[in-house]
Backbone as a ProteinNet text record, in pm:
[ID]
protein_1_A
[PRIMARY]
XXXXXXXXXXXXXXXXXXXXXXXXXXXXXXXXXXXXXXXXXXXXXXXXXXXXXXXXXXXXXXXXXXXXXXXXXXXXXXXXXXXXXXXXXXXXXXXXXXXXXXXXXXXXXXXXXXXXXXXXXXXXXXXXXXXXXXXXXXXXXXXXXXXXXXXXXXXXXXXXXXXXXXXXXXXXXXXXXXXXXXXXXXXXXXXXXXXXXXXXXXXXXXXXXXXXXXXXXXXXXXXXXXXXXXXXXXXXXXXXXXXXXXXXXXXXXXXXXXXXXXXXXXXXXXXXXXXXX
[TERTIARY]
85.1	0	88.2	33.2	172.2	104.2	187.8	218.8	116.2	121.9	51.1	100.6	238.3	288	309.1	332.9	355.4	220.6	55.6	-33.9	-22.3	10.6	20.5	133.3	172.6	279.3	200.7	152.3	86.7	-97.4	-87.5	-246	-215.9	-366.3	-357.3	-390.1	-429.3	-400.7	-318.9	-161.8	-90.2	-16.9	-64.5	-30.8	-150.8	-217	-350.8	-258.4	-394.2	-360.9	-523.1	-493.1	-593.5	-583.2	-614.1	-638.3	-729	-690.6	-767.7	-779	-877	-913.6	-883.3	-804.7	-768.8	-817.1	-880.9	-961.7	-873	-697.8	-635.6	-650.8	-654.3	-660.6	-561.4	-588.3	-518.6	-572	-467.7	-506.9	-370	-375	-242.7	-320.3	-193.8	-181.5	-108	-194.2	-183.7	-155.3	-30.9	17.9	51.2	-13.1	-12	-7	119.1	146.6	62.8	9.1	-105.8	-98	27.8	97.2	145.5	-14	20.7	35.6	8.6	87.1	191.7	268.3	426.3	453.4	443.1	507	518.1	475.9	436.4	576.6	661.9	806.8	714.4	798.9	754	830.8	811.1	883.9	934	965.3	1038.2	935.6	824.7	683.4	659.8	635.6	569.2	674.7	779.4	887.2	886.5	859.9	858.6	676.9	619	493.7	491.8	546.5	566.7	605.2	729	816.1	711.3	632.4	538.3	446.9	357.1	302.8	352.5	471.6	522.6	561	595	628	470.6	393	272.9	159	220.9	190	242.3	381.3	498.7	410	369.3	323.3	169.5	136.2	-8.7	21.4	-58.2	-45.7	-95.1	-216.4	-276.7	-256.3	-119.5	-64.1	11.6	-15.9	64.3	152.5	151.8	222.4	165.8	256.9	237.6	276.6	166.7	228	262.8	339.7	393.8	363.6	287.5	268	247	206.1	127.5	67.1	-41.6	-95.6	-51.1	-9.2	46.5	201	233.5	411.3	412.7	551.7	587.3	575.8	766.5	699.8	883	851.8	917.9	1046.6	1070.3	1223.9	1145	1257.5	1188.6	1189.4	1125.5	1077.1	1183.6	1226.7	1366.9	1345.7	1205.3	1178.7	1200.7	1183.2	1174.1	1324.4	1365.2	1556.1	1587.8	1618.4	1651.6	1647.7	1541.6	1473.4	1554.7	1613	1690.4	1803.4	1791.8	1860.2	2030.5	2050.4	2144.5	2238.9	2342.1	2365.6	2321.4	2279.5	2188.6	2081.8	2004.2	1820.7	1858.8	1934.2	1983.6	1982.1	2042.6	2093.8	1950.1	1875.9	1745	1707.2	1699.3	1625.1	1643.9	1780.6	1823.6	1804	1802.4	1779.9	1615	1539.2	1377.2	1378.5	1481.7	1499.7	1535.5	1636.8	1677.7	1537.7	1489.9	1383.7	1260.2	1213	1113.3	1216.4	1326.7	1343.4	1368.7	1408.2	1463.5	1328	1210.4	1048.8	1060.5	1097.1	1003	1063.7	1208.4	1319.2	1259.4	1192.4	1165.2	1035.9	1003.6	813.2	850.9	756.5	826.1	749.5	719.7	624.6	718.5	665.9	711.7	658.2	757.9	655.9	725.3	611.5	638.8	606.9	717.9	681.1	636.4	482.8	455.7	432.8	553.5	635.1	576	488.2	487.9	533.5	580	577.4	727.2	744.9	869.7	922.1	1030.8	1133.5	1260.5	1251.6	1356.7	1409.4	1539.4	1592.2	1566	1498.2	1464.8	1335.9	1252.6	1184.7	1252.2	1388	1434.7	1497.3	1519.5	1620.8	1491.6	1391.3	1240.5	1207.5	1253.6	1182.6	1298.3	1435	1504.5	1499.8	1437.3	1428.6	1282.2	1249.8	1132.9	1212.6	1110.1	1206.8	1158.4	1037.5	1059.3	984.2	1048.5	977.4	913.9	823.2	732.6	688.7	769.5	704.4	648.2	572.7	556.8	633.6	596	746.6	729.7	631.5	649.1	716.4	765.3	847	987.9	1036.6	1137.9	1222.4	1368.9	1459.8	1548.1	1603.7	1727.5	1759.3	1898	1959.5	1993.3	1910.5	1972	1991.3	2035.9	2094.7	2224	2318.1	2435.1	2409.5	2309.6	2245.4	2200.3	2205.3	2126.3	2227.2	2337.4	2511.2	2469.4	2405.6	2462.6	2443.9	2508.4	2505.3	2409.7	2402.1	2319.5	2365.5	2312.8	2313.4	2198.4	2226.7	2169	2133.1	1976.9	1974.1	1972.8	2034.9	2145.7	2257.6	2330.4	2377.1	2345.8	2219.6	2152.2	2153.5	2135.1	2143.7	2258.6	2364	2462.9	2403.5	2360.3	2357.9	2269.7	2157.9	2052.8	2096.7	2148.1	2250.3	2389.2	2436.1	2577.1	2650.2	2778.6	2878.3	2913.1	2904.7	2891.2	2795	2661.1	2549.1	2501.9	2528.2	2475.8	2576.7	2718.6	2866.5	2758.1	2738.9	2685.5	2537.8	2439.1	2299.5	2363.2	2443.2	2490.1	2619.2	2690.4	2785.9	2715.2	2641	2555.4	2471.1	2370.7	2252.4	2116.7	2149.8	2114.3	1962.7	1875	1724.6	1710	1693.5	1678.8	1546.8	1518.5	1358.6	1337.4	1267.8	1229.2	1309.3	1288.8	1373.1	1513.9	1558.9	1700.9	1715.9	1646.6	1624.3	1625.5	1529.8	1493.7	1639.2	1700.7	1808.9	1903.5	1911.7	2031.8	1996.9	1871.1	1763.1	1750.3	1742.2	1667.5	1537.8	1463	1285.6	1316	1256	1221.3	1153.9	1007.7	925.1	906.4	872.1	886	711.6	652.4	514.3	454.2	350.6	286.2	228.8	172.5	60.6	-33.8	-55.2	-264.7	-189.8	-99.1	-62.6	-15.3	6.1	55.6	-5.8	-126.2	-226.1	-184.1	-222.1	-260.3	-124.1	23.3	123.8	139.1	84.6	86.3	29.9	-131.2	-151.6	-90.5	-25.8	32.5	120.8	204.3	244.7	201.2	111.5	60.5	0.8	-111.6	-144.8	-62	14.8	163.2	209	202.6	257.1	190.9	33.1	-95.1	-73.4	-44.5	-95.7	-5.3	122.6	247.9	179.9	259.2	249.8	297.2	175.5	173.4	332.3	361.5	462.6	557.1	632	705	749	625.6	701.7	787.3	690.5	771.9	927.8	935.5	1047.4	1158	1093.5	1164.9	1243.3	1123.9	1199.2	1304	1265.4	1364.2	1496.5	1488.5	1623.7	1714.9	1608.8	1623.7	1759.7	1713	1752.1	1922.5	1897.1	2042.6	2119.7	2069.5	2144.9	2257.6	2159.5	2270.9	2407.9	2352.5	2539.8	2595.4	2559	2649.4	2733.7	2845.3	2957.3	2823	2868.1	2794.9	2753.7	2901	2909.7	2778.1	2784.5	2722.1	2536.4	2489.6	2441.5	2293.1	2396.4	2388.2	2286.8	2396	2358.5	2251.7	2217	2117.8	1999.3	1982	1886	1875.3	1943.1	1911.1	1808	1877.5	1795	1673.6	1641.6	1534.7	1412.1	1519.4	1362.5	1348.4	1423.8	1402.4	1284.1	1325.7	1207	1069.3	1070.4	930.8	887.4	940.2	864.5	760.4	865.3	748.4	636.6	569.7	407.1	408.5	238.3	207.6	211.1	263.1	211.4	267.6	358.7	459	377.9	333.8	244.8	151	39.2	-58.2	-55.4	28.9	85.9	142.9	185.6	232.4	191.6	36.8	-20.4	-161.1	-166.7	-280.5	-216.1	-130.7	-41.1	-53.7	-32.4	-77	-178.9	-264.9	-394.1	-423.8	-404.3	-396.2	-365.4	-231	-200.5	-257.2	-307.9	-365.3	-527.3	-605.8	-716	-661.6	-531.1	-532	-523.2	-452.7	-419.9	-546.1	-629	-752.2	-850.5	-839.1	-902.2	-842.4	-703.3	-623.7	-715.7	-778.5	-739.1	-636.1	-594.5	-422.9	-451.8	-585.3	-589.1	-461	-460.1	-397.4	-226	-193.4	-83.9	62.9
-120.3	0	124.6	207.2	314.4	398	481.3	580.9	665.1	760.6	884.9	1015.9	1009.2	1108.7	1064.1	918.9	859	943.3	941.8	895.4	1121.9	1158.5	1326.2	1362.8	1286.3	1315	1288.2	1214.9	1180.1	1213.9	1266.2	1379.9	1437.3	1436.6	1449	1602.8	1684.6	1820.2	1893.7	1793.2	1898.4	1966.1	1949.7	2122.5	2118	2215.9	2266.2	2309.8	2267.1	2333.7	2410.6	2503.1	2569.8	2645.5	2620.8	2747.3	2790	2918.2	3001	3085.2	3088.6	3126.4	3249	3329	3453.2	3528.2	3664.1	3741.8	3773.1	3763.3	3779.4	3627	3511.2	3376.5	3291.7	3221.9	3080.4	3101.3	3032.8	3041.1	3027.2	3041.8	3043.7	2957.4	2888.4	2821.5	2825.4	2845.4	2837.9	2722.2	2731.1	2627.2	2661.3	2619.9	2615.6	2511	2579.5	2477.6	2450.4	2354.7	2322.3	2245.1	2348.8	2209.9	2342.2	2388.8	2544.2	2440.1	2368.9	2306.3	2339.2	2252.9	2297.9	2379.1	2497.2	2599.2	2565.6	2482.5	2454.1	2395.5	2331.9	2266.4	2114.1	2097.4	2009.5	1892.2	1773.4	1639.6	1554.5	1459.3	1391.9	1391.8	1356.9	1329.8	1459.9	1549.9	1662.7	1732.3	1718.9	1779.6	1653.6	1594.7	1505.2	1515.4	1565	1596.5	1732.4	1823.6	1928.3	1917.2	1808.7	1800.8	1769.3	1688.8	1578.7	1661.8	1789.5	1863.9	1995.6	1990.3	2094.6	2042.4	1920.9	1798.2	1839.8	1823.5	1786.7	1910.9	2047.9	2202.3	2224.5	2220.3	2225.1	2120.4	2066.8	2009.3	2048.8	2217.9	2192.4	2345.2	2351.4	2452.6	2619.1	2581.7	2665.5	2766.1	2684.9	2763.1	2894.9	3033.3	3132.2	3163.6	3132.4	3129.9	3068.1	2995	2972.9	3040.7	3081.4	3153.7	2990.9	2999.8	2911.1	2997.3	2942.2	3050.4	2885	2992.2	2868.1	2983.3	2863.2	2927.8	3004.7	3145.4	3162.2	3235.5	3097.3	3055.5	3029.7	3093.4	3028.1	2901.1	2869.1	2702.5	2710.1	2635.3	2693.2	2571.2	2498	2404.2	2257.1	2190.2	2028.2	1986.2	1889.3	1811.9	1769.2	1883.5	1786.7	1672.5	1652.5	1563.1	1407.8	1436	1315.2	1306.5	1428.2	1401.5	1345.9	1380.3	1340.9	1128	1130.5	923	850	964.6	887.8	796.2	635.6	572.5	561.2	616.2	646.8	717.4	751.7	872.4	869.6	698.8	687.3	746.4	745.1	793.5	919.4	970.9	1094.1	1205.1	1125.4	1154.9	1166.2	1027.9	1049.2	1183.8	1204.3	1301	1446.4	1484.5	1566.8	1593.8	1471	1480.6	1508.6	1462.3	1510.8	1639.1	1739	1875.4	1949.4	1892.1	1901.2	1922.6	1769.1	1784.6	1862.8	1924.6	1987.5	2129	2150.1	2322.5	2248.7	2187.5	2120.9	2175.8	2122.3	2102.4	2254.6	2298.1	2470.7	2523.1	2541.7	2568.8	2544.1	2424.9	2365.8	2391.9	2430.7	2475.2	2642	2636.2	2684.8	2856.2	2805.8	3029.7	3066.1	3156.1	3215.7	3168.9	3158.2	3112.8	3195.5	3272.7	3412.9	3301.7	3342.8	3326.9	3417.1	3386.7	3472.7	3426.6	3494.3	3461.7	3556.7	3499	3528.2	3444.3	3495.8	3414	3326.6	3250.5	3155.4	3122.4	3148.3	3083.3	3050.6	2914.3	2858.2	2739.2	2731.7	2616	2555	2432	2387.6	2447.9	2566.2	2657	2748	2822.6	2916.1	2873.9	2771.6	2682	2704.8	2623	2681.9	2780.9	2853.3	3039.9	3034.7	3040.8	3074.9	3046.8	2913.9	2836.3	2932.2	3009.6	3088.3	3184.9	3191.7	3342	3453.1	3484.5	3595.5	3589.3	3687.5	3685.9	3798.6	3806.7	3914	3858.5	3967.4	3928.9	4034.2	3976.8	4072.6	4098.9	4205	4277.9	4216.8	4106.4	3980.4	3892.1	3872.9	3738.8	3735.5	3612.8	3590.2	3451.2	3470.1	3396.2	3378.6	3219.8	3185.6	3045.4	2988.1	2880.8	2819.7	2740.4	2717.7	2578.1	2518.5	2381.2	2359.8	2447.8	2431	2375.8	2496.2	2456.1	2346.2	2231.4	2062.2	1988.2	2062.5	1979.1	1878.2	1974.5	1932.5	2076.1	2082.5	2198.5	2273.7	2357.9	2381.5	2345.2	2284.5	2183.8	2211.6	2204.8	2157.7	2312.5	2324	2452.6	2619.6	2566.9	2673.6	2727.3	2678.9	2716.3	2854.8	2877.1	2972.1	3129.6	3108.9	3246.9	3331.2	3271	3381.8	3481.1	3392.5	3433.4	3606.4	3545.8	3677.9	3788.9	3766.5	3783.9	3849.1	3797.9	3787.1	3707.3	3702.4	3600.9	3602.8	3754.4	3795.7	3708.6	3806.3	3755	3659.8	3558.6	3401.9	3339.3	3371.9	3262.5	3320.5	3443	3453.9	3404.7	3366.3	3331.9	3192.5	3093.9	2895.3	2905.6	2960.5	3011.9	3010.1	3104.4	3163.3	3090.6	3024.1	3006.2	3075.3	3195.8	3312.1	3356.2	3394.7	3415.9	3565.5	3626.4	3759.9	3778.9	3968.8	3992.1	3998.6	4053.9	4092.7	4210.4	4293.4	4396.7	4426.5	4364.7	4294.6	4167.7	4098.5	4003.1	4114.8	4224.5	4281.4	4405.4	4419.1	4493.7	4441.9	4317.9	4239.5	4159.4	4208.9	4144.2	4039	3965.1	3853.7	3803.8	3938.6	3935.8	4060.8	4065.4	4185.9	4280.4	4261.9	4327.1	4292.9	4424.7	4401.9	4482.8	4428	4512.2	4472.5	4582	4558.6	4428.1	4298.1	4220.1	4192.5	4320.7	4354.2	4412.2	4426.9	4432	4341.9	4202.6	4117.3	4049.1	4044.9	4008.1	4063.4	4216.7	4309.4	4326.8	4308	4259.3	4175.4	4051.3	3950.4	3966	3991.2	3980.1	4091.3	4207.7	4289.3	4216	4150	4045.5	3966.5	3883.4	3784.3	3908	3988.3	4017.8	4081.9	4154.9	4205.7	4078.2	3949.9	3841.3	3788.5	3760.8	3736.3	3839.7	4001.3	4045.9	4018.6	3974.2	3941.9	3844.8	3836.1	3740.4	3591.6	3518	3383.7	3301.4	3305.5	3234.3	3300	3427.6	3517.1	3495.9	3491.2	3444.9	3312.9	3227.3	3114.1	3090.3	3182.4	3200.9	3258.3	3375	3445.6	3310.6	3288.4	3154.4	3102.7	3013.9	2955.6	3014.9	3152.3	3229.9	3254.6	3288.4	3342.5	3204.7	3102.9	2966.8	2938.2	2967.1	2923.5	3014.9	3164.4	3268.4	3259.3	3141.5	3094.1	2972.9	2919.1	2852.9	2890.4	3025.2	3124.6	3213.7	3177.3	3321.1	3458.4	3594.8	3689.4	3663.4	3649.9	3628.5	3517.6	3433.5	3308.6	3334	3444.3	3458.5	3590.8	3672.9	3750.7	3673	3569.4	3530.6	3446.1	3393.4	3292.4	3386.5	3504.5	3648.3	3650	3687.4	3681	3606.1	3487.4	3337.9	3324.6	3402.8	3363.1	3481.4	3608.4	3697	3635.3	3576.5	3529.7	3411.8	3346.5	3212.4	3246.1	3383.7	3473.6	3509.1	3515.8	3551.8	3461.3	3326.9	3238.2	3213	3312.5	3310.1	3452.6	3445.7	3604.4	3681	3618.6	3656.9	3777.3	3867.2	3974.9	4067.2	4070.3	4133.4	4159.4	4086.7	4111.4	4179.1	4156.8	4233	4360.6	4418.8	4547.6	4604.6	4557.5	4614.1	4645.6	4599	4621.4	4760	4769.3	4870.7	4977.3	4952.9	5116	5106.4	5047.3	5075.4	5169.5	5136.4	5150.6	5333.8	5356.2	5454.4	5569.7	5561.5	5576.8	5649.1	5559	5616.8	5684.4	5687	5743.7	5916.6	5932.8	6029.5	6120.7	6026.4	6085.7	6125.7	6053.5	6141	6291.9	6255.4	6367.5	6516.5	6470.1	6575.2	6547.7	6480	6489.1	6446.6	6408.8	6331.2	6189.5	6204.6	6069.3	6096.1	6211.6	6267.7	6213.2
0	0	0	-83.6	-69	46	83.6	190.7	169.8	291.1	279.5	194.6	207.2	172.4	6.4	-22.4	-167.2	-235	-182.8	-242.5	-224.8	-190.6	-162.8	-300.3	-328.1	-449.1	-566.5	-548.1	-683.6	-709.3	-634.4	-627.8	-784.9	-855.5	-991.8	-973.5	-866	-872.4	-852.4	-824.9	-783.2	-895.4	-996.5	-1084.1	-1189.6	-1200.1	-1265.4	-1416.2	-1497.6	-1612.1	-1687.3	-1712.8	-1775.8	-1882.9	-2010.9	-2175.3	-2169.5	-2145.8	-2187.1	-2330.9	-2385.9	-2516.2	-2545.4	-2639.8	-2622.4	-2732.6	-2743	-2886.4	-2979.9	-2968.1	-3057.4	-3153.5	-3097.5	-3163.5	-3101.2	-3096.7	-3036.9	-2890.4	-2794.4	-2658.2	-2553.4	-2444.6	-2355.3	-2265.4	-2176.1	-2095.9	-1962.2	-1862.4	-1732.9	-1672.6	-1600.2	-1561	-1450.8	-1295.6	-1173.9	-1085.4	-993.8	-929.5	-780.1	-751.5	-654.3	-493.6	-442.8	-321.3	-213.4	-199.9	-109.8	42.1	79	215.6	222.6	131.9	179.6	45.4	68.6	-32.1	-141.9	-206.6	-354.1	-401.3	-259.8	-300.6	-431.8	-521.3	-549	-570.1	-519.9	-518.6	-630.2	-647.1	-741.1	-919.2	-810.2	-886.6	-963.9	-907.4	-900.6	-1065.3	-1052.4	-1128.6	-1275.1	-1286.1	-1387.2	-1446.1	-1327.5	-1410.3	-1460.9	-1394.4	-1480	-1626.4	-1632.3	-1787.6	-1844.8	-1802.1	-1887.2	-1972.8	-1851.4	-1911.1	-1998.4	-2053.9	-2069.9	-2252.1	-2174.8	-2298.8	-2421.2	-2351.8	-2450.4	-2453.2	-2418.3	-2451.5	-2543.9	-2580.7	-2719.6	-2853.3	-2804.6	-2971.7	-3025.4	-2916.6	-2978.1	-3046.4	-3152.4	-3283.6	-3261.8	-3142.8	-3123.1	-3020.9	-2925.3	-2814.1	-2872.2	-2803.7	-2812.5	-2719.6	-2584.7	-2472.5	-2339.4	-2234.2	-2125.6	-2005.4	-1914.7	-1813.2	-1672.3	-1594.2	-1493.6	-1383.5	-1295.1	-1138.5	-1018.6	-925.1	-820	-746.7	-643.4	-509.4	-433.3	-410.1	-306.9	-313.9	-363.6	-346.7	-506.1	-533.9	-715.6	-679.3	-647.8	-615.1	-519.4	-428	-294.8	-246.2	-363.9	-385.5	-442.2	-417.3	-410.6	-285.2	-260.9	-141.7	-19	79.1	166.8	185.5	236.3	336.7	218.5	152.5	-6.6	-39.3	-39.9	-60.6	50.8	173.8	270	331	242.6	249.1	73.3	43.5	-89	-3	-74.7	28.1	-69.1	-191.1	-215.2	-289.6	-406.5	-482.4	-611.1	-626.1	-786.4	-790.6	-680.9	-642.4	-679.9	-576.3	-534.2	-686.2	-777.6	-919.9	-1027.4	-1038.4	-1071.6	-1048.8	-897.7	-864.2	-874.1	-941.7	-984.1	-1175.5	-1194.1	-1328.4	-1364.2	-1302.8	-1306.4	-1308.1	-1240.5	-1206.1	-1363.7	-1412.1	-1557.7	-1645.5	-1601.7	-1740.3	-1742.4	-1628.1	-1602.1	-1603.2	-1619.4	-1664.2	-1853.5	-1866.4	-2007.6	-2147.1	-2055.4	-2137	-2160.8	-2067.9	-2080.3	-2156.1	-2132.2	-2290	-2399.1	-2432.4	-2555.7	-2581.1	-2509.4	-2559.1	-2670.8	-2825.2	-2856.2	-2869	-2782	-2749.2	-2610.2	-2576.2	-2464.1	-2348.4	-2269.5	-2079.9	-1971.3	-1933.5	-1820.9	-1696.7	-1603.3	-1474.7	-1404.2	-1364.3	-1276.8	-1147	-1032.7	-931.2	-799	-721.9	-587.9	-448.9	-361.8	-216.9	-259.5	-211.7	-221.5	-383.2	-406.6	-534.6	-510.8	-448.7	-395	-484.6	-479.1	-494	-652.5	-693.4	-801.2	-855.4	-756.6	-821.9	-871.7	-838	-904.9	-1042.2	-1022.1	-1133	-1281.4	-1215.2	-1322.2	-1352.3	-1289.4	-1285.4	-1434.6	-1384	-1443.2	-1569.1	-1621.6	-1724.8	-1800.6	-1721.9	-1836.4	-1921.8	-2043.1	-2034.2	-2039.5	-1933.3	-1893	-1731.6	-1654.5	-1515.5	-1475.7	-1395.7	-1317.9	-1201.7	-1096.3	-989	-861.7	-767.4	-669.2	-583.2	-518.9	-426.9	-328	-282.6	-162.1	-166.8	-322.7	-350.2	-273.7	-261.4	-162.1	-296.9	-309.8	-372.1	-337	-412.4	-292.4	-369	-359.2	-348.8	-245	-127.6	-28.3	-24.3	-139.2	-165.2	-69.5	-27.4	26.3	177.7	184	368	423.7	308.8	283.9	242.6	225.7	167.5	63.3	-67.9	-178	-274	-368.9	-409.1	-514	-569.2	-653.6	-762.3	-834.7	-993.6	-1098.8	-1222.7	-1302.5	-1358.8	-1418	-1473.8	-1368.6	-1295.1	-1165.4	-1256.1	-1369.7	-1433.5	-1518	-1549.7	-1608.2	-1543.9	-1391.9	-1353.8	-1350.1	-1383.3	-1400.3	-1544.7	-1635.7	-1768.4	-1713.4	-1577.9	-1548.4	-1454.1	-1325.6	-1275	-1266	-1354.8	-1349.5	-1255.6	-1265.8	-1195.4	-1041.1	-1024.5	-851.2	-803	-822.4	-766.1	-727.8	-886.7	-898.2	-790.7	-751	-670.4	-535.7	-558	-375.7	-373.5	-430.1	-397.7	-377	-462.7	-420.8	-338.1	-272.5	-207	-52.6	-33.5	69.2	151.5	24.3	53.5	75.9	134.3	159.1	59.9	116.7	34.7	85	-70.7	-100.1	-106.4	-103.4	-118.9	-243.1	-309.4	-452.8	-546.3	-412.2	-469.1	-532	-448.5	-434.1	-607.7	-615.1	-720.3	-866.1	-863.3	-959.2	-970.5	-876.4	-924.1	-980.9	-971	-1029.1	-1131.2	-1190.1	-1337.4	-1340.2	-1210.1	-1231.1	-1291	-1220.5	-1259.3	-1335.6	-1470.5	-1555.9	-1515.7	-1491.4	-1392.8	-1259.3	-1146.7	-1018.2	-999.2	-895.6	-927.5	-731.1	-746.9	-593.3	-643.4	-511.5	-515.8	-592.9	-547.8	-656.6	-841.6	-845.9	-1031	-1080.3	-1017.2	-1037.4	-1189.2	-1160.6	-1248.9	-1407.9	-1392.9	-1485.1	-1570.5	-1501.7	-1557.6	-1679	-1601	-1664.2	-1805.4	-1798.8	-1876.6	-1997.2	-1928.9	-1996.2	-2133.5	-2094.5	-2167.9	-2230.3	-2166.4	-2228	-2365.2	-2352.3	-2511.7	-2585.8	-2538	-2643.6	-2726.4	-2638.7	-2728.2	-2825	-2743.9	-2822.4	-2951.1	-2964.4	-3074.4	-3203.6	-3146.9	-3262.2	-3307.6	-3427.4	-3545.3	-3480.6	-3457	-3373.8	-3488.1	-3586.7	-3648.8	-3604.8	-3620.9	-3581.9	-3433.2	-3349.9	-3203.2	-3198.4	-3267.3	-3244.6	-3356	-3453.8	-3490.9	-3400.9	-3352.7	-3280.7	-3130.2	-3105.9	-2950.7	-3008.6	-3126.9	-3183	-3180.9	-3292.1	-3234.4	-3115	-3003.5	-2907.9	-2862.6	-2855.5	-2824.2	-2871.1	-3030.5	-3133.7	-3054.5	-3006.8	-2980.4	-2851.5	-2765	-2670.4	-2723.1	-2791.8	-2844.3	-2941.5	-2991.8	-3120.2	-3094.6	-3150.1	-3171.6	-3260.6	-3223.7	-3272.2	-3410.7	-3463.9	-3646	-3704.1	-3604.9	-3650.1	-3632	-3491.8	-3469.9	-3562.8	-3602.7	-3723.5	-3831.1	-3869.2	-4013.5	-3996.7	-3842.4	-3786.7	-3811.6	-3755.1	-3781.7	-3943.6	-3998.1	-4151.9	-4198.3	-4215	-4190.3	-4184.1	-4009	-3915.5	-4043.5	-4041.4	-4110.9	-4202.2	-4332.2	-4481.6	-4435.1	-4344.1	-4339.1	-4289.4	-4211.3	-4175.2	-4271.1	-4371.3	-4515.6	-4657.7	-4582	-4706.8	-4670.5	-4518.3	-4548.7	-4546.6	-4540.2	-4580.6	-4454.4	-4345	-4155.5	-4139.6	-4277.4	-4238.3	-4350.7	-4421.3	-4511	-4437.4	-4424	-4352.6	-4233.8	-4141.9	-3986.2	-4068	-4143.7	-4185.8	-4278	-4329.1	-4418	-4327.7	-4233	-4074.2	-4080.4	-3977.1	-3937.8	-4027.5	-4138.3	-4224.5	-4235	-4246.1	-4229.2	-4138.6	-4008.2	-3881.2	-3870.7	-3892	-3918	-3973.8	-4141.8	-4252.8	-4162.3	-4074.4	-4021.4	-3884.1	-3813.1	-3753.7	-3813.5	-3933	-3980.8	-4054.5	-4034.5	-4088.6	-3987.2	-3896.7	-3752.7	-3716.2	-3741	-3658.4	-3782	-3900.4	-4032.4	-4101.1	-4086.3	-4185.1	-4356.3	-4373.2	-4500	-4527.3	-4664.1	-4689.5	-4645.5	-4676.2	-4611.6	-4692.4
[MASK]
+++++++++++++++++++++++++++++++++++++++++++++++++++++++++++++++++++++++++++++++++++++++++++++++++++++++++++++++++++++++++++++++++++++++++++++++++++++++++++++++++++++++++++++++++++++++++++++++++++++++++++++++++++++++++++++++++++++++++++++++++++++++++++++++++++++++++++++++++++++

């Protein structure tokens, strides 16, 4: 019979998913994490269901972006109490690699995924945060690597925050251990946007329809780029851009988006009086 705590891991709510339908077209996806007991840390389980669902958001046509949040808390490490009963350094290893693949999925999903980050971002939640690419959070949020304080270190996509960071910052957050406020996070660009509680929302969606109104092919060209751009020399990176616009062109998604736009224009200029101008 499994456990109490086994049958608490594998609760089919502990991360919600919800699309919502959006008036630009297609739809986004809410992805929440559901384990406000213990700070929305999530366990061996919990992190391999994330990949899973992240796995099978990337292959649908109609997605424009995913936002990643939770209850409360972003999501507040992985499970001590579950590390701590690993009976050895193979488990141990598994269980680090589940960590991989649930920041791994989100990389690979190929729209954008905002974290939107309140209350705790600890540990293999920051590692996820980090793995979005983009963050917003409230000025309650609290961040931190305190893998050292548990004597093992920070691993895996921990690698990433220097890239946000820089090299100071990132040696002193896995160095330390040490959990910063928000403010502190947003000066050293971790989080893009920093906002009260109650704008948390209105943020979000700030984003979310700026993304919604781009050219749904174009974004996902653009990720793509965004992606090559991390293992390219500049030179290489350049000609990857070239590339990326020439292949935005064999549909009509760049015509149409800039023949709106003068439109657009065209009646603004005719409100103002300006005629055709």
């Amino acid at each position: 019979m499994a456990s109490a705590a086994k049958q608490e891991f594998e609760r089919e709510d502990l991360i919600l998913v919800r699309r919502e339908d959006r008036p630009e077209g297609g739809y986004v996806a809410w992805v929440t994490i559901n384990n406000e007991a213990k700070k929305n840390a999530l366990p061996v389980e919990g992190r391999a269901l994330l990949a899973k669902i992240m796995t099978e958001l990337a292959t649908e046509p109609e997605l424009r972006c995913v936002v990643l949040t939770g209850h409360q808390n972003f999501i507040g490490g992985a499970n001590i109490g579950q590390m701590a009963d690993f009976p050895d350094h193979i488990i141990a290893e598994i269980g680090s690699k589940t960590t991989h693949h649930a920041c791994d999925s989100i990389r690979r999903v190929p729209v954008p995924v905002i974290a939107r980050i309140e209350g705790y971002c600890l540990g293999a939640g920051m590692e996820i945060a980090t793995s979005c690419d983009m963050r917003v959070a409230s000025t309650t949020a609290k961040f931190g690597m305190p893998e050292v304080k548990y004597g093992v270190p920070s691993g895996m996509e921990a690698c990433l925050i220097p890239r946000l960071t820089g090299w100071g910052k990132a040696m002193e957050l896995v160095f330390t251990g040490e959990i910063i406020d928000a403010a502190e996070a947003y000066h050293f660009n971790y989080v893009e946007k920093l906002v009260a509680p109650e704008e948390l929302d209105a943020q979000t969606e700030r984003w979310v329809k700026s993304i919604c109104e781009a050219g749904p092919r174009a974004i996902r060209i653009q990720k793509a780029l965004c992606r090559d751009w991390e293992q390219m020399s500049i030179s290489d990176a350049v000609q990857a851009g070239i590339r990326a616009v020439g292949h935005a062109h064999t549909t009509d998604e760049p015509k149409r988006l800039m023949s709106a736009w003068r439109e657009r224009q065209r009646l603004k200029r005719e409100a103002r009086g300006g005629g055709k101008g």
